[in-house]
C-alpha positions in Angstrom: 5.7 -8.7 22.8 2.9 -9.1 25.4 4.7 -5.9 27.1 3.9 -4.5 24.0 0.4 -5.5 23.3 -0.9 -4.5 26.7 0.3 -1.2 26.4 -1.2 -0.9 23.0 -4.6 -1.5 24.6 -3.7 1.3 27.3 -3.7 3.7 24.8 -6.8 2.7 23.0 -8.6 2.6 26.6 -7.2 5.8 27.4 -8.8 7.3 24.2 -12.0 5.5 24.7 -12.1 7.1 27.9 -12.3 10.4 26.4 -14.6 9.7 23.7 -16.9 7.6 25.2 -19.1 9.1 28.3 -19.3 6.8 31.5 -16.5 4.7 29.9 -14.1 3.8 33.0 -10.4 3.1 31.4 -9.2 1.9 34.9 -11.4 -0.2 35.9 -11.0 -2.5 32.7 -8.3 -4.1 31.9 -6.7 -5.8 28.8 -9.3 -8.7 27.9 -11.6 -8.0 30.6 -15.4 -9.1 30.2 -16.3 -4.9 30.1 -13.8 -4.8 27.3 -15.1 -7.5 25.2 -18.7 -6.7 25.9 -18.1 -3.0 24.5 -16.5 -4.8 21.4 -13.1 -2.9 22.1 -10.7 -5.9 22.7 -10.7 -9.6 24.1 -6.6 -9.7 24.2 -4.8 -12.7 22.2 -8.3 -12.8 19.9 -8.2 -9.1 18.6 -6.0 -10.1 15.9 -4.7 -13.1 14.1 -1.3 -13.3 11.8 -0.3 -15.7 9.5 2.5 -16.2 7.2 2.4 -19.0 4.2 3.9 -19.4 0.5 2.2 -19.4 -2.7 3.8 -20.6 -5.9 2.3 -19.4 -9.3 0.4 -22.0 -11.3 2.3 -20.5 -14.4 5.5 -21.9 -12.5 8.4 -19.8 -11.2 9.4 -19.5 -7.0 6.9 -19.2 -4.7 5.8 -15.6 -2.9 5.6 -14.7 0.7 2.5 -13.8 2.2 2.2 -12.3 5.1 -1.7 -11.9 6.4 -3.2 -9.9 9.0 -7.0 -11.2 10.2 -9.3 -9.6 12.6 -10.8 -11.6 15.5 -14.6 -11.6 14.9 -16.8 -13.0 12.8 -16.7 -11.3 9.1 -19.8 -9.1 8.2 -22.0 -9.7 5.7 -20.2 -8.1 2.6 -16.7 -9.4 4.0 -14.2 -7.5 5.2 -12.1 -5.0 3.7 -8.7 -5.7 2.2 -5.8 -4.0 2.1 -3.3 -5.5 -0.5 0.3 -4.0 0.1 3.7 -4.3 -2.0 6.7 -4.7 -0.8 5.8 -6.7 2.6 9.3 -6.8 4.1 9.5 -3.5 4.7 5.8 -2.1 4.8 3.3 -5.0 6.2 4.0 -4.5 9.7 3.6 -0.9 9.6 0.5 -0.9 8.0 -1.5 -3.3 10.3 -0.5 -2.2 13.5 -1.6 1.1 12.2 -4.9 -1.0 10.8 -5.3 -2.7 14.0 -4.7 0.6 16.4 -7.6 2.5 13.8 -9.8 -0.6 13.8 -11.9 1.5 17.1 -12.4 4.3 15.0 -13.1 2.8 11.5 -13.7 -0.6 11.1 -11.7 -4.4 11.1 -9.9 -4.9 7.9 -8.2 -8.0 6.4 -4.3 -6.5 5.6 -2.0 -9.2 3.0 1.3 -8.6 2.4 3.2 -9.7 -0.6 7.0 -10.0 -0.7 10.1 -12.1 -2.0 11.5 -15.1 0.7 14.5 -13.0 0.0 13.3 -9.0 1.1 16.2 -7.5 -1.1 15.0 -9.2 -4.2 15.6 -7.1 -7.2 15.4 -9.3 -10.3 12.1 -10.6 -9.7 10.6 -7.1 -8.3 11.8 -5.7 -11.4 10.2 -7.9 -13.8 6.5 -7.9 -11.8 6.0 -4.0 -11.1 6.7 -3.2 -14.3 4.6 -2.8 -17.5 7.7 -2.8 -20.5 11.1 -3.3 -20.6 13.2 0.2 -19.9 16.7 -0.6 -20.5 17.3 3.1 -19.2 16.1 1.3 -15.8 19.3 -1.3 -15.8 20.5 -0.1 -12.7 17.3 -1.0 -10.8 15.1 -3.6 -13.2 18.0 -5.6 -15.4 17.4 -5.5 -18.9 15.4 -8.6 -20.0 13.9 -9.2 -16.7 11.1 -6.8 -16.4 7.7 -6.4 -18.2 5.3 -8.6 -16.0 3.0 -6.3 -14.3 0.1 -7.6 -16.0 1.4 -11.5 -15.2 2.1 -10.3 -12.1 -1.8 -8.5 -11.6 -3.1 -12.0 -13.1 -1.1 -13.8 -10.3 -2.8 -11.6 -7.6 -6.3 -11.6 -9.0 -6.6 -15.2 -10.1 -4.3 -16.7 -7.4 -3.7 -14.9 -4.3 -7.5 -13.7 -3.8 -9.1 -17.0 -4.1 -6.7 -17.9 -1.5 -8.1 -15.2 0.8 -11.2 -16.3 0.6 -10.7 -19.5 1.2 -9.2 -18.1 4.7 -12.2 -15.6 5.7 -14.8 -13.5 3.9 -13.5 -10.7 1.8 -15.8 -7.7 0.2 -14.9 -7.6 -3.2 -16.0 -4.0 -3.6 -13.5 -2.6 -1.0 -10.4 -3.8 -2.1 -6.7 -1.7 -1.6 -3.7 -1.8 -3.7 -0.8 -0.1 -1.9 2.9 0.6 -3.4 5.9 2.5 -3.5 8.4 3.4 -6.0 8.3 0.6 -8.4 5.7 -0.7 -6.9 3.7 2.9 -7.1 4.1 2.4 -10.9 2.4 -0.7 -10.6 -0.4 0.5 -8.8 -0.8 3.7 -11.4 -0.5 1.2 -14.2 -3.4 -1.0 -13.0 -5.4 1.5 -12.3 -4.6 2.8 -16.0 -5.7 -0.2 -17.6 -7.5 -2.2 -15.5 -9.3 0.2 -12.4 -11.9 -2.4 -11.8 -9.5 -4.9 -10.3 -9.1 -2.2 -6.8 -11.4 0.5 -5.4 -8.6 2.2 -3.7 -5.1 3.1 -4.9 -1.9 4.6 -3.0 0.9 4.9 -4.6 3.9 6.4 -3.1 7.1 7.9 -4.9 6.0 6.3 -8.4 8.3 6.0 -11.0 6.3 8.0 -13.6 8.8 8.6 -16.0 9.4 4.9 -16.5 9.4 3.7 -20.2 9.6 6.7 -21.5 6.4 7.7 -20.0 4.5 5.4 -20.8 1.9 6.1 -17.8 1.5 9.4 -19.6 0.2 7.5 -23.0 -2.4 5.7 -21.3 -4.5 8.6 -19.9 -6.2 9.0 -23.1 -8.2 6.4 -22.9 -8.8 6.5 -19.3 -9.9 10.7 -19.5 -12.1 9.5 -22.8 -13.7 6.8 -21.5 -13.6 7.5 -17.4 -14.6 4.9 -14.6 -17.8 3.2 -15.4 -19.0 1.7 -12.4 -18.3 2.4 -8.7 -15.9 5.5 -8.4 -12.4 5.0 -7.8 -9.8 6.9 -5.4 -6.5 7.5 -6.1 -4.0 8.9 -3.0 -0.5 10.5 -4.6 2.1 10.9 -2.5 6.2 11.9 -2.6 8.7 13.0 -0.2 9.9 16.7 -0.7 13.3 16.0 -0.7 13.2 13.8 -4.0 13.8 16.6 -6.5 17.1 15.7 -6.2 19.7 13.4 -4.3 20.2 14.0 -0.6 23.3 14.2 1.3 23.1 10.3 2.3 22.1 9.1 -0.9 25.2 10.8 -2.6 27.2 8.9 0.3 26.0 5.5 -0.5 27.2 6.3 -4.4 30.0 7.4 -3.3 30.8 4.1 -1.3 30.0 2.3 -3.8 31.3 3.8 -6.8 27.7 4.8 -8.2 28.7 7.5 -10.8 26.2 10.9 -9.2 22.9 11.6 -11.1 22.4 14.7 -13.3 21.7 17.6 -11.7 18.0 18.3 -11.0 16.0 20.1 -14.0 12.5 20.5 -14.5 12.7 17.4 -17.1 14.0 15.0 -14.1 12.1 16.6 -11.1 10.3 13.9 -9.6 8.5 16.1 -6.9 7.5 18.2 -10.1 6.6 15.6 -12.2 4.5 13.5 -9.4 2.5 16.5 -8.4 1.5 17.2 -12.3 0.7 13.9 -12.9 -1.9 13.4 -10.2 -3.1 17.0 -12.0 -3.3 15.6 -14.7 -5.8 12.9 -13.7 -8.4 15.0 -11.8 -11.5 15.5 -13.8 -11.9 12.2 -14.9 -15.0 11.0 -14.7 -15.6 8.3 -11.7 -11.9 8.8 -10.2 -11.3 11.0 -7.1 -7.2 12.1 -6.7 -5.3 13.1 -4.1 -1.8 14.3 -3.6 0.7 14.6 -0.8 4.2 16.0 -0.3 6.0 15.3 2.8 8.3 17.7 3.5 12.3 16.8 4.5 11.8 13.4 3.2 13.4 11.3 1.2 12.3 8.1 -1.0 13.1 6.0 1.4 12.5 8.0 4.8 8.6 8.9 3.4 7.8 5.2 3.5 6.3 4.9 7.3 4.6 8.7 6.5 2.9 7.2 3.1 1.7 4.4 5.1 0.1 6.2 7.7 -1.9 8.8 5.5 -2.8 5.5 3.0 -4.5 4.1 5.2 -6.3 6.8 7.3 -6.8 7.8 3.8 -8.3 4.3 2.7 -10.6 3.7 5.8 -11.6 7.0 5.7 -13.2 5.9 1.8 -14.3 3.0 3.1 -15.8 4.0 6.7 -17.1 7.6 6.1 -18.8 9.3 8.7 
């Protein structure tokens, strides 16, 4: 780890050295006084992790929350937050890339929320989603889905209080990453609640859940548009998602998952994605974005989602 970390700083020195004139990269070394005194890195104290339980007043098992806290002292307006879904697998990811950017943009606060168990389905299923689907059974069991807005509650009411009680936090610069289900979430809030997050990101979304239900809410949304401060929203999908891809048919096959129907313009989720964030532009206070990342799949466009979010995010929140 400490391998690690101090060639980390390398890097970032050796970038320094070339944007910063004078700057001598060899001559300082990982927590050096001309390190710290340029604001670049004091070693141990650049970044601080912690990792604690919280269990929902309205009962129920507790959440993992993994939190990622930079060093110095929070400015004025509190730092930044990024809030991101599916911890397990993406809250590492996304603050080393937040720490590694933090010389270029700005220190942000990154939180992580997950299950104690990372392969949690059940209880996924019932918090990133806004109805019941029984269409869904095969990845949110019928009867146990439908708490997205308990879920949003839970975060709003619960877990950002207990942020703050940990370090400063700005409320106006607040991030809601997630993928898949989780993407859903993240289009759903901004649907029907967009003041509760400035920024949103969400990654292969499961728009045609519930019948498209995310469909039925722009109305509203394109009627009424953002009131106060603008919002962003960052699409993305991996190109390969049209259909099923070679390994995916051999895990179905292994496990005696019947094949899906073939791909038609209907069931195109590449299709369907891209007209969707279409479909959103124009609205009054929201700015949209969409990505495709081509030869990925769902799963295998998870690190490349992460690392345009949040270039995309700090690039909102730290502009030029």
């Amino acid at each position: 780890m400490q391998h690690a970390r101090t060639t980390w700083l390398r890097t970032i020195l050796a970038l320094v050295a070339l944007l910063v004139p004078g700057f001598n990269a060899n001559a300082a070394e990982p927590g050096s006084a001309e390190l710290c005194r340029a604001g670049i890195s004091c070693a141990a104290n650049v970044w601080r992790q912690e990792t604690f339980e919280l269990t929902p007043k309205a009962g129920g098992a507790p959440y993992t929350i993994q939190l990622g806290l930079p060093a110095g002292a929070a400015p004025a307006s509190g730092y930044p937050v990024i809030f991101v879904l599916d911890a397990a697998f993406a809250y590492g990811i996304v603050s080393d890339i937040v720490h590694l950017q933090e010389l270029f943009y700005g220190p942000v606060v990154v939180v992580g929320i997950s299950y104690p168990d990372p392969f949690e389905v059940q209880r996924r299923g019932r918090d990133l989603t806004p109805t019941p689907d029984p269409s869904w059974a095969h990845t949110v069991p019928p009867g146990d889905s439908g708490g997205a807005d308990a879920f949003l509650a839970f975060i709003q009411d619960e877990l950002k209080p207990a942020i703050a009680k940990r370090t400063k936090i700005d409320p106006a610069r607040q991030a809601l990453f997630g993928h898949s289900l989780g993407g859903l979430f993240a289009l759903h809030v901004l649907l029907t609640q967009p003041q509760e997050f400035d920024t949103y990101v969400a990654a292969s979304p499961a728009v045609n859940y519930g019948h498209d239900q995310l469909q039925k809410q722009l109305p509203a949304l394109r009627t009424h548009g953002i009131a106060d401060a603008p919002r962003r929203l960052l699409i993305t999908t991996g190109g390969l998602e049209a259909g099923s891809t070679p390994e995916e048919l051999r895990f179905g096959k292994q496990h005696n998952i019947p094949p899906p129907p073939p791909t038609t313009p209907e069931n195109n989720m590449v299709t369907k994605r891209a007209e969707f964030a279409k479909s959103l532009q124009g609205i009054k206070g929201l700015e949209v974005g969409f990505v495709e990342f081509p030869e990925e799949t769902h799963n295998s466009s998870i690190p490349a989602y992460l690392g345009r979010g949040v270039r995309w995010t700090l690039s909102g929140w730290f502009p030029p």
